[in-house]
C-alpha positions in Angstrom: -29.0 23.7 8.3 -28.8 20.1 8.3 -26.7 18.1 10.6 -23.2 17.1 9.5 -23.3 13.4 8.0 -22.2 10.7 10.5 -19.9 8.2 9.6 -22.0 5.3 10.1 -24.1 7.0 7.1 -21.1 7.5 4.9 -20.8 5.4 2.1 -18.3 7.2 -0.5 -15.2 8.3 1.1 -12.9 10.7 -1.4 -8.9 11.6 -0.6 -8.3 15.4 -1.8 -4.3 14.4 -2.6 -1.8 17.0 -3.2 -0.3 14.8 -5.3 -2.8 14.9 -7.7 -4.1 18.2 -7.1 -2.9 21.1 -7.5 -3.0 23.6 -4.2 -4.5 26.2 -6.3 -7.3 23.4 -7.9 -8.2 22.5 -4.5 -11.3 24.5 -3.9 -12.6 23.5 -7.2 -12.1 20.2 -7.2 -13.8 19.8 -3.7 -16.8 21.8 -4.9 -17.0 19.3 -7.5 -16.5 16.0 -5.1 -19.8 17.1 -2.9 -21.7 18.2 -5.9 -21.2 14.8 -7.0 -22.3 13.1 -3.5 -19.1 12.5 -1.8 -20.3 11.8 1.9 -16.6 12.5 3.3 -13.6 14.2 2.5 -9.9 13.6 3.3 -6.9 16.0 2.9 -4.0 14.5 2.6 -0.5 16.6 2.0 2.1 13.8 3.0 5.1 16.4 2.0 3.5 19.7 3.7 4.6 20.7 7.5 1.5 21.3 9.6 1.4 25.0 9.2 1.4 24.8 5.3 -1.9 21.9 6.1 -3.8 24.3 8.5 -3.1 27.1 5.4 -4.9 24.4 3.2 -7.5 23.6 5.2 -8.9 27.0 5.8 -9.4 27.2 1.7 -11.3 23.8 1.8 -13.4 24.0 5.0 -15.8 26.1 4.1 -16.7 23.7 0.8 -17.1 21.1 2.8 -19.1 22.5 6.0 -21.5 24.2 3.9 -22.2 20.7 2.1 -22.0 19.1 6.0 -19.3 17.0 4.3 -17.0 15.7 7.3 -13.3 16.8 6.7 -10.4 14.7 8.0 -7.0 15.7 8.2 -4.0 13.1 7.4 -1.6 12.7 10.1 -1.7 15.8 12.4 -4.5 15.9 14.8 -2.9 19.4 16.3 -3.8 21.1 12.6 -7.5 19.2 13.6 -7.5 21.2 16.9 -6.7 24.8 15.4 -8.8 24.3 12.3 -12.0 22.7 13.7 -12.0 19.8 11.0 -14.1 16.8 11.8 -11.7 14.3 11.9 -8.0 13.1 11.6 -7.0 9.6 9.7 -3.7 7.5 11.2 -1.6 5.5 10.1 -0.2 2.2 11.2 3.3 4.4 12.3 1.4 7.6 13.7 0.4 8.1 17.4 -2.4 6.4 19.3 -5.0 6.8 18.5 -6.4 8.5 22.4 -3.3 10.5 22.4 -5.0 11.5 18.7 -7.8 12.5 21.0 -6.2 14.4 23.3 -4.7 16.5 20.7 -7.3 17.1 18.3 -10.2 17.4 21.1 -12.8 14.4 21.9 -15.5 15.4 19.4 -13.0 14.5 16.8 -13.7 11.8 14.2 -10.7 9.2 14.3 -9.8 6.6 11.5 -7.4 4.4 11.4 -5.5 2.5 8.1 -5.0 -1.0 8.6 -3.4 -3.9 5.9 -5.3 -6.9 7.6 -7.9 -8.2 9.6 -5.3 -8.2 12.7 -4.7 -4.9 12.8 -8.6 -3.5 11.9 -9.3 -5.5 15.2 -6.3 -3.8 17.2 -7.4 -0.5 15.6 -11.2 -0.7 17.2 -10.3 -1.8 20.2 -8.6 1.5 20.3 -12.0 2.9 19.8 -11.8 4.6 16.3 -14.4 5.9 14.9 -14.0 4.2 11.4 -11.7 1.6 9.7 -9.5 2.0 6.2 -8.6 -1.5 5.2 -6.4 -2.3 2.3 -4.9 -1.4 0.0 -7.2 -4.1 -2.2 -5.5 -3.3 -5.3 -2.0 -1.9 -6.3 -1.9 1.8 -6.2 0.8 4.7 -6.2 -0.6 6.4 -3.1 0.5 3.8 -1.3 3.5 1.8 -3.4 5.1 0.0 -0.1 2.0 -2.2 0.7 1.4 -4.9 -1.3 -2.3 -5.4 -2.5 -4.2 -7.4 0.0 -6.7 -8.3 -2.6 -10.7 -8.6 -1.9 -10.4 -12.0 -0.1 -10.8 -11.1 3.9 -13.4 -8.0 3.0 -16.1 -9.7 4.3 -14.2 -11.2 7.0 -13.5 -8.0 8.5 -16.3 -6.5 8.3 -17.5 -9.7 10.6 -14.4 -9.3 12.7 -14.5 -5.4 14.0 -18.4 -3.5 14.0 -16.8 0.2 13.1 -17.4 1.2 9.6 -15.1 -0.3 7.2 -14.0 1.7 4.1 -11.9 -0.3 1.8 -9.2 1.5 0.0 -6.5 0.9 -2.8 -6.8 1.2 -6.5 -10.8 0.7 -6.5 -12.3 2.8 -9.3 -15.5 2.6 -11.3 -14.2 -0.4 -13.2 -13.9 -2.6 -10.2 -16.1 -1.1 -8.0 -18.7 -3.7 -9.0 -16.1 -6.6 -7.9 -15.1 -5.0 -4.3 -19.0 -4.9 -3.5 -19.7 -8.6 -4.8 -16.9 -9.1 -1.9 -18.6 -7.7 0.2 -17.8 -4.2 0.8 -20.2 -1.0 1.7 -18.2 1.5 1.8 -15.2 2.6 -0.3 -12.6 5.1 -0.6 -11.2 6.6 -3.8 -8.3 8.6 -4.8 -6.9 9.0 -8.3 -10.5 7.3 -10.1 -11.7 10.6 -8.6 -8.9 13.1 -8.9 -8.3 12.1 -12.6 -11.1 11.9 -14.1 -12.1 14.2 -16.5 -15.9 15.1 -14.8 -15.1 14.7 -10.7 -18.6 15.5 -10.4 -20.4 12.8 -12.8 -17.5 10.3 -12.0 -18.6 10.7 -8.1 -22.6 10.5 -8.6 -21.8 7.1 -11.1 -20.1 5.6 -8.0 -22.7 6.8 -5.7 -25.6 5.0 -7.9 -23.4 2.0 -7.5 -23.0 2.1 -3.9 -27.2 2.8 -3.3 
């Protein structure tokens, strides 16, 4: 079996949000995000305690290992440490990201959501493993941060050397725009989760991206 992909080689970062799917949809739709080339997968269940996520996560796993597909956990690096995901994201308001370590064990992939260049250079000299910057674009996964637009991507990538994956509102239709800023790698939520082929929606981005 073939290793499980790094970070550094990820390109297309998917967010498997129980807003948008269905618990019971969740398999599926996961099968469907590597088919189509997703390099790495996030769970995220904002309104489910951490025994309802580690319940989750033992449906999804499997999808994803068999793929080598990294899977990271939103928020709680303890359902990382029972499960054996790959990683766990933070937020600006979560812990640290060592104490993140401590928890979730020191082979654990650690990302980190930042709204500026500031914080993406606070966030890897805590020594995460990747960057999410944005949110570029307006977006209802995250309606409290206003869009940061596609101004500083380049900058930040210049500022911080971790992998930066811009997020917020980029779909196929701007995709094009956040790469002529600059970007190389790219998270997606609802362009993914609503479209009507996951699969062929994921491998059009991924011919984008190279």
């Amino acid at each position: 079996m073939d290793a499980m992909k790094r970070i550094e080689d990820c390109r297309l970062y998917g967010i498997l949000d129980l807003n948008f799917v269905a618990p019971s949809d969740l398999v599926r739709v996961a099968s469907e995000m590597v088919e189509g080339g997703v390099d790495i997968i996030q769970l995220r269940a904002k309104s489910f305690i951490p025994d309802d996520v580690r319940w989750v996560v033992e449906w999804v796993h499997p999808v994803t290992q068999a793929a080598q597909v990294p899977l990271v956990v939103n928020d709680y690096p303890e359902v990382a440490a029972s499960t054996g995901v790959e990683g766990v994201h933070l937020g600006q308001e979560d812990i640290g990201v060592e104490r993140a370590r401590e928890v979730a064990g020191y082979r654990t992939v650690i990302g980190k959501s930042t709204h500026s260049v500031e914080q993406a250079k606070a966030a890897a000299a805590e020594d995460t493993d990747y960057i999410g910057f944005g949110p570029l674009f307006a977006t209802p996964t995250k309606p409290d941060y206003p869009p940061i637009g596609v101004q500083e991507v380049r900058d930040v990538q210049e500022a911080v050397k971790k992998p930066v994956f811009c997020i917020g509102g980029i779909k196929l239709e701007n995709l094009g725009a956040v790469m002529e800023a600059g970007a190389r790698r790219v998270v997606m939520v609802s362009g993914i989760l609503q479209a009507k082929d996951v699969t062929g929606y994921c491998r059009k981005v991924k011919a984008m991206l190279g």
